[in-house]
ZAFI-42827 format. One line per 5 residues: number of its first residue (from 1); their letters; for each residue x, y, z of C-alpha. Coordinates in pm, 1 decimal, decimal comma. Example, Ala and Ser with C-alpha at 12.3 -4.5 7.8 and 13.67 -1.06 7.14 Angstrom:
// ZAFI-42827
1	AS	1230,0 -450,0 780,0  1367,0 -106,0 714,0
// end
This chain:
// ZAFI-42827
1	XXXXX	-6073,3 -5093,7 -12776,8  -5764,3 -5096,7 -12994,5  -5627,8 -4947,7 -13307,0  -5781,9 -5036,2 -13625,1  -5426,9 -5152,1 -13764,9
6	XXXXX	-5353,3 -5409,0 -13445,3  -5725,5 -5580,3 -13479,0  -5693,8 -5620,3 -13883,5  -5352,9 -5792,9 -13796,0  -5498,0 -6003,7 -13511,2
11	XXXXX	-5754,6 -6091,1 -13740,9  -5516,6 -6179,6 -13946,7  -5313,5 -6390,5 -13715,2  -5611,2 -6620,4 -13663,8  -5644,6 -6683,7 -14001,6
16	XXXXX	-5840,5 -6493,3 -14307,0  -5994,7 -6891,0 -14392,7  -6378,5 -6952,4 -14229,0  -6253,6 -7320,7 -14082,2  -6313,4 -7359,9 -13732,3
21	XXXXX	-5990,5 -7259,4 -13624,3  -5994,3 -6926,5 -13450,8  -6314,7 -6919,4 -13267,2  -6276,3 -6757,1 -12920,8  -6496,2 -6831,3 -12658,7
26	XXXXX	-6708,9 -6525,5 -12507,7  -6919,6 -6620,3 -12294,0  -7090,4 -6918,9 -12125,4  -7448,2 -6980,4 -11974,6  -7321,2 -7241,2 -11744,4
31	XXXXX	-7576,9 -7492,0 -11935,3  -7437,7 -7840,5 -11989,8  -7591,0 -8124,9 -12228,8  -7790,4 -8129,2 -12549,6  -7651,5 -7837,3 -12757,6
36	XXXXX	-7746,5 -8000,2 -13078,1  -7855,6 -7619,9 -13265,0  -7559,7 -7392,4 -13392,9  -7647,7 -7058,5 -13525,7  -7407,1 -6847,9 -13650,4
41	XXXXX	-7485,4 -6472,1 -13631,4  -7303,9 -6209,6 -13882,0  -7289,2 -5839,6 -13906,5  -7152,9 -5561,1 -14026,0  -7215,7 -5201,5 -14006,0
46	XXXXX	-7167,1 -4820,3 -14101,2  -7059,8 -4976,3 -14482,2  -7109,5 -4615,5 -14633,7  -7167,7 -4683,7 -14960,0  -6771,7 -4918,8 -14968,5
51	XXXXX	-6842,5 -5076,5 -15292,4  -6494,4 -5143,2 -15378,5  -6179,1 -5183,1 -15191,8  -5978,8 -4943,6 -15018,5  -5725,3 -4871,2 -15269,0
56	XXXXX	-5369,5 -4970,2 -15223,7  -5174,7 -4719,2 -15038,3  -5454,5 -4617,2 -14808,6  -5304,4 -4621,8 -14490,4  -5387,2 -4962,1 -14219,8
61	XXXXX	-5769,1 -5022,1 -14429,5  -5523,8 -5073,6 -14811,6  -5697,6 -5340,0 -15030,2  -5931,0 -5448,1 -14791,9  -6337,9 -5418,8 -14830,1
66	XXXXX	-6569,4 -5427,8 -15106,2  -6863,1 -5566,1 -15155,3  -6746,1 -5860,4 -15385,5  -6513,2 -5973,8 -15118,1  -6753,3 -5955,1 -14854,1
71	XXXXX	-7019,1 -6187,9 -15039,3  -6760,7 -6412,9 -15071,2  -6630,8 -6445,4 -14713,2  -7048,7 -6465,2 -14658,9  -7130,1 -6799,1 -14901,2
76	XXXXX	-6777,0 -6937,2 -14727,3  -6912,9 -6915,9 -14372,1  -7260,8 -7020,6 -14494,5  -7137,4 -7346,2 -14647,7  -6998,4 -7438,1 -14314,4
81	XXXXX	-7269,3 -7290,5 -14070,6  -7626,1 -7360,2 -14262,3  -7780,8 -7201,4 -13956,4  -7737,0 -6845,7 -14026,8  -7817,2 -6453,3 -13967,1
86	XXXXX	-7671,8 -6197,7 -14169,0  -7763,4 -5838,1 -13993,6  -7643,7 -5489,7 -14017,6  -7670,8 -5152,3 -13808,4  -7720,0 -4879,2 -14052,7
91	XXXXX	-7538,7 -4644,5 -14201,9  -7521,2 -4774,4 -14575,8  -7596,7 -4459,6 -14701,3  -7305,2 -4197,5 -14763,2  -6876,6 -4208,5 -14795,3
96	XXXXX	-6827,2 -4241,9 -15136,1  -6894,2 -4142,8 -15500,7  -7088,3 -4464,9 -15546,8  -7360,8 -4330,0 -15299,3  -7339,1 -3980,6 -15505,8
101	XXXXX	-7412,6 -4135,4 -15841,9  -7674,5 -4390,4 -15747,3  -7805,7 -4242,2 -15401,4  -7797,8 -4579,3 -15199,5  -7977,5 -4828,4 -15461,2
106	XXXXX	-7674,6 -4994,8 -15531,0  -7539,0 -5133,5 -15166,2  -7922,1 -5234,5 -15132,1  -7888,6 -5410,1 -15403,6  -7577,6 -5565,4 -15323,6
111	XXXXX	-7699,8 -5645,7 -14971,6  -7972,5 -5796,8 -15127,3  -7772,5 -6032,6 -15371,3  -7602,7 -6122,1 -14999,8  -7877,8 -6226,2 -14864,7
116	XXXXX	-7886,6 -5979,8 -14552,9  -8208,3 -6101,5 -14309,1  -8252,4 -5729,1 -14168,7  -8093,9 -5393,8 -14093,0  -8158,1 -5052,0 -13892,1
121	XXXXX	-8188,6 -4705,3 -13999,8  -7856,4 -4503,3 -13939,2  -7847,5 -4084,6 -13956,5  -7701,5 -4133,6 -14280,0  -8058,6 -4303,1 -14435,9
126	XXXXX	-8182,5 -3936,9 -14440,1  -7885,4 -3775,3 -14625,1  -8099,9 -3734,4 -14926,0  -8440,7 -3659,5 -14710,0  -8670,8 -3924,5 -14636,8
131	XXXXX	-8787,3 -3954,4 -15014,7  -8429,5 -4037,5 -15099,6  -8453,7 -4316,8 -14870,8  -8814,2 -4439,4 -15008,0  -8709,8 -4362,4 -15391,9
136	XXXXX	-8435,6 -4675,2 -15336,4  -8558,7 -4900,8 -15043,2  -8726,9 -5119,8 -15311,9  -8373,2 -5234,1 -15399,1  -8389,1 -5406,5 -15037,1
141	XXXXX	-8528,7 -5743,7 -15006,6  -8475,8 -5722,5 -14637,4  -8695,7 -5542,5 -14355,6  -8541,9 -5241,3 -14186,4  -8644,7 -5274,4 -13791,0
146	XXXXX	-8625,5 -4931,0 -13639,8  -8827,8 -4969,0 -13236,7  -8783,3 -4607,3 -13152,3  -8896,6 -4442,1 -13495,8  -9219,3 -4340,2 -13594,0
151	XXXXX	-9389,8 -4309,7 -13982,8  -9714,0 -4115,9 -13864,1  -9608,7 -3804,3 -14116,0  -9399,6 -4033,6 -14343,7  -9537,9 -4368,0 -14432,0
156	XXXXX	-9379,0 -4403,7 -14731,1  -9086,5 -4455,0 -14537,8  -9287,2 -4647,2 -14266,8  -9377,3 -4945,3 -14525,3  -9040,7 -5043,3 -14532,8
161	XXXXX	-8915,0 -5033,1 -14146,5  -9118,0 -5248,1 -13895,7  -9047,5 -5274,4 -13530,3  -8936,7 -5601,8 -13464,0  -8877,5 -5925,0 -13643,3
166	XXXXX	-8918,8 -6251,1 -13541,8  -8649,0 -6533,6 -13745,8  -8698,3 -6945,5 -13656,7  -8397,2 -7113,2 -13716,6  -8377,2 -7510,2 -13702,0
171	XXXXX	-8674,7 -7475,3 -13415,2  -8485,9 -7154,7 -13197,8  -8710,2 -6827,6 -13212,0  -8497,5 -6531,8 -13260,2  -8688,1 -6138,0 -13225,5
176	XXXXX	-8473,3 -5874,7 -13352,9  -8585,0 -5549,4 -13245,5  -8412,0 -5168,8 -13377,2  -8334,7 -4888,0 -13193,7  -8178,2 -4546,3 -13396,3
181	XXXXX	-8013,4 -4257,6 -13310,2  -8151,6 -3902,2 -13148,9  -8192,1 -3681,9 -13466,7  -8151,0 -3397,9 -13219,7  -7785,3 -3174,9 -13345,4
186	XXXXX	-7698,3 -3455,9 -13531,5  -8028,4 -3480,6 -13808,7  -8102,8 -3166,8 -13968,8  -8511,9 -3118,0 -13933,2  -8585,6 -3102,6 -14321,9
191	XXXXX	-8399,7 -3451,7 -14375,7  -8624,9 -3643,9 -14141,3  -8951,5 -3441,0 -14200,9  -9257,5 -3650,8 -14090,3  -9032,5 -3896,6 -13874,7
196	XXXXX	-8935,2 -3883,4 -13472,6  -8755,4 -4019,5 -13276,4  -8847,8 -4147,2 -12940,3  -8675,4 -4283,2 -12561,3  -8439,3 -4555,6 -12687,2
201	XXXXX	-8447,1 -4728,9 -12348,0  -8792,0 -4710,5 -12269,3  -8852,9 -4875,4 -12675,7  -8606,0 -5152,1 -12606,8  -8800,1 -5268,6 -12237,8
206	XXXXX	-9132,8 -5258,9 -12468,3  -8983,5 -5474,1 -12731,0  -8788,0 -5677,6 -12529,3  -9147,1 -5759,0 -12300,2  -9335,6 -5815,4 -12627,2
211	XXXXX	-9068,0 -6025,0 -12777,4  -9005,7 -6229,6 -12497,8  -9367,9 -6260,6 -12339,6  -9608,3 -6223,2 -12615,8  -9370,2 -6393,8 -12886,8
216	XXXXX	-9219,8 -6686,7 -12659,6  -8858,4 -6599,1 -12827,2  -8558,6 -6810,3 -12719,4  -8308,1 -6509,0 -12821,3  -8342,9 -6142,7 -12849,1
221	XXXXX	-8120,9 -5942,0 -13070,4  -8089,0 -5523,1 -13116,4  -7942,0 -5418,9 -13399,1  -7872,4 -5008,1 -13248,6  -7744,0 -4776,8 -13429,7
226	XXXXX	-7730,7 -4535,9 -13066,7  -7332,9 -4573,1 -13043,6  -7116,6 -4781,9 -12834,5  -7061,8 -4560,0 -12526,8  -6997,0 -4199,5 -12468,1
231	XXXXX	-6792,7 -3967,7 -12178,1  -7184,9 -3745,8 -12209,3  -7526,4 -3824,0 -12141,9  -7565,1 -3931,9 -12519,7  -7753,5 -4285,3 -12474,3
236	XXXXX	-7563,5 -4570,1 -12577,5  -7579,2 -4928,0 -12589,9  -7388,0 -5004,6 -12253,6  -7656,9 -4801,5 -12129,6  -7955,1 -4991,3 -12276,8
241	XXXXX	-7736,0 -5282,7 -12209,9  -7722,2 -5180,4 -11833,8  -8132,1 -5054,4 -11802,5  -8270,6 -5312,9 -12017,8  -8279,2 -5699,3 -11885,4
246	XXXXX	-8349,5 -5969,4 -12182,6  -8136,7 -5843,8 -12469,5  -7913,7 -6155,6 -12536,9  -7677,8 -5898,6 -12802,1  -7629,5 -5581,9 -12926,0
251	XXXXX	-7491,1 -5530,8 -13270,2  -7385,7 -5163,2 -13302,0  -7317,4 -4933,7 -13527,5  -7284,9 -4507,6 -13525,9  -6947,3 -4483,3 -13334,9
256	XXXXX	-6721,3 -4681,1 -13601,6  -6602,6 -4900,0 -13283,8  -6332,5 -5175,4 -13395,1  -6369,2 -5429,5 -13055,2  -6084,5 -5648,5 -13028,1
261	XXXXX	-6331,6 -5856,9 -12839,5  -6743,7 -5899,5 -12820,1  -6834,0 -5661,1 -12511,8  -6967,2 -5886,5 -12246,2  -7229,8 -5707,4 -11930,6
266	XXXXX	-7301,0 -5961,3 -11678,7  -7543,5 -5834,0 -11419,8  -7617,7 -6051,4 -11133,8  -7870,5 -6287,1 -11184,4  -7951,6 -6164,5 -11501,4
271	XXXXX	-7876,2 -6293,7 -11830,2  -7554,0 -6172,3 -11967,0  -7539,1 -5896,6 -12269,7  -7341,6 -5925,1 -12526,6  -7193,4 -5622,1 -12782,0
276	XXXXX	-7060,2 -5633,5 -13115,5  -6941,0 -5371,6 -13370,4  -6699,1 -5415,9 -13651,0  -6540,5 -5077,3 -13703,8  -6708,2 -4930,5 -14038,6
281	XXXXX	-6645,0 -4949,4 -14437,2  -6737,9 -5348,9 -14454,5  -6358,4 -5392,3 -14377,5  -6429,4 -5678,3 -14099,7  -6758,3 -5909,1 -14071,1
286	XXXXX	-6846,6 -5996,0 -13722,8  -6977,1 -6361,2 -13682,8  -7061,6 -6486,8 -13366,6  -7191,2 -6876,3 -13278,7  -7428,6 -6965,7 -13058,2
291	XXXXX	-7499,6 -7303,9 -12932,7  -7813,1 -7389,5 -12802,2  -7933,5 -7630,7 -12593,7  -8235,4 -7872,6 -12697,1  -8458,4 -7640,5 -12548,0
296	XXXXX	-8369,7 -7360,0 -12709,8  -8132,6 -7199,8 -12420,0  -7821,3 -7079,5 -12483,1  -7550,8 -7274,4 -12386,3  -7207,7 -7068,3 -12510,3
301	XXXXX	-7110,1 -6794,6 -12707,3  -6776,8 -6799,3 -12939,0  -6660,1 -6512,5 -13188,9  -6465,2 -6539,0 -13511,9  -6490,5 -6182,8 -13677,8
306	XXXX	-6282,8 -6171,7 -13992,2  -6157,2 -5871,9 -14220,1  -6286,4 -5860,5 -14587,2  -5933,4 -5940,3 -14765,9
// end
């Protein structure tokens, strides 16, 4: 990991334009011969509520963000890669006045004008108690997949989270599955009355069985809000990364991790995993590409993140 002010000026270096230029390779699957699919996967995450720019002055983050920059960089990449997934790991809610004044309904909205496919629940979702959440989620035209979570004394928050999804791009299956944060010292009781929270590990091997078996998916993607590792026993995503075979990538969220590169676990004989989170505030959206073969395998993996400028 790095400083936030040396990865927005590497970004930079590479170029703020969505050409092809600048992709960096990450990984390969050793697979050779008809890649004809490219699907281009970008995220964000822990946004709280950044409607507008950092203001000039603001330290290494001045003038960059907002959501009207963001949709732009978004329909730029999109009219290049047609094959697309727009995904975020939670965390809209709270940072700024915006979320004050109009209590989340507005970056839904905006995320929704976007075009987002899905996101996860962060801690933050229950800053206003779970009825804050439910009074806006209308605004979202996209599922919230949450794998760990459960609605039994809140299903007016249940009708809007679901846990998995299953996209089809251009004939490649792609489950997306959720995983969220212990609310344990970190989620105060009354805010997520009716909902619990459950083994993040053991929820990930269920999903990733069901996604893979049952559902015949040729990628699996988590979009975690857990964090990206920790010096405690706090579970993270290098550690579902490590006890968890089958996830293909991890987009993260919860620590506010800028990686100056996508995370890469290779385990030995096992698929590789791969780890992505953007830092927080919408400043930088993370694309990765992956090329598939004919059959639906991936072949390679390249990044291209970019900062919101």
């Amino acid at each position: 990991m790095i400083t936030r002010k040396t990865f927005l000026k590497q970004l930079g270096l590479v170029g703020t334009g969505v050409g092809l230029c600048g992709l960096r390779p990450v990984t390969s699957y050793g697979q050779t011969g008809g890649t004809d699919t490219l699907i281009s996967i970008m995220h964000t995450n822990d946004t709280h509520a950044r409607i507008q720019p950092f203001p000039a002055g603001s330290g290494d983050f001045s003038g960059l963000g907002g959501v009207a920059r963001r949709a732009t960089l978004i329909r730029k990449i999109r009219d290049r890669r047609p094959n697309n997934l727009l995904l975020d790991a939670g965390d809209t809610f709270q940072g700024t006045p915006f979320f004050n004044f109009y209590g989340g309904a507005l970056d839904f909205r905006a995320m929704s004008m976007m075009g987002y496919d899905a996101s996860t629940i962060g801690n933050h979702e229950f800053d206003n108690y779970v009825h804050g959440f439910v009074e806006v989620a209308p605004k979202a035209t996209f599922p919230f997949v949450i794998s760990n979570y459960s609605f039994e004394g809140a299903p007016d928050m249940g009708q809007f989270c679901r846990p998995y999804l299953i996209k089809e791009i251009d004939g490649v299956r792609i489950g997306l599955f959720g995983l969220g944060v212990a609310f344990a010292s970190l989620v105060l009781p009354q805010l997520h009355e009716g909902v619990a929270d459950h083994d993040a590990i053991e929820a990930a091997a269920f999903q990733v069985r069901q996604l893979r078996e049952e559902h015949q998916c040729d990628m699996v993607i988590c979009l975690s809000h857990l964090g990206f590792e920790y010096e405690t026993d706090q579970v993270s995503d290098k550690d579902v990364a490590n006890a968890v075979d089958g996830i293909d990538l991890i987009i993260g969220g919860h620590t506010h991790t800028l990686l100056e590169e996508p995370y890469v676990l290779e385990k030995l004989g096992k698929r590789p995993t791969v780890i992505s989170q953007v830092g927080h505030a919408g400043v930088v959206v993370g694309r990765l590409d992956y090329t598939f073969t004919r059959t639906g395998k991936i072949a390679r993996v390249a990044a291209a993140s970019q900062p919101v400028a």
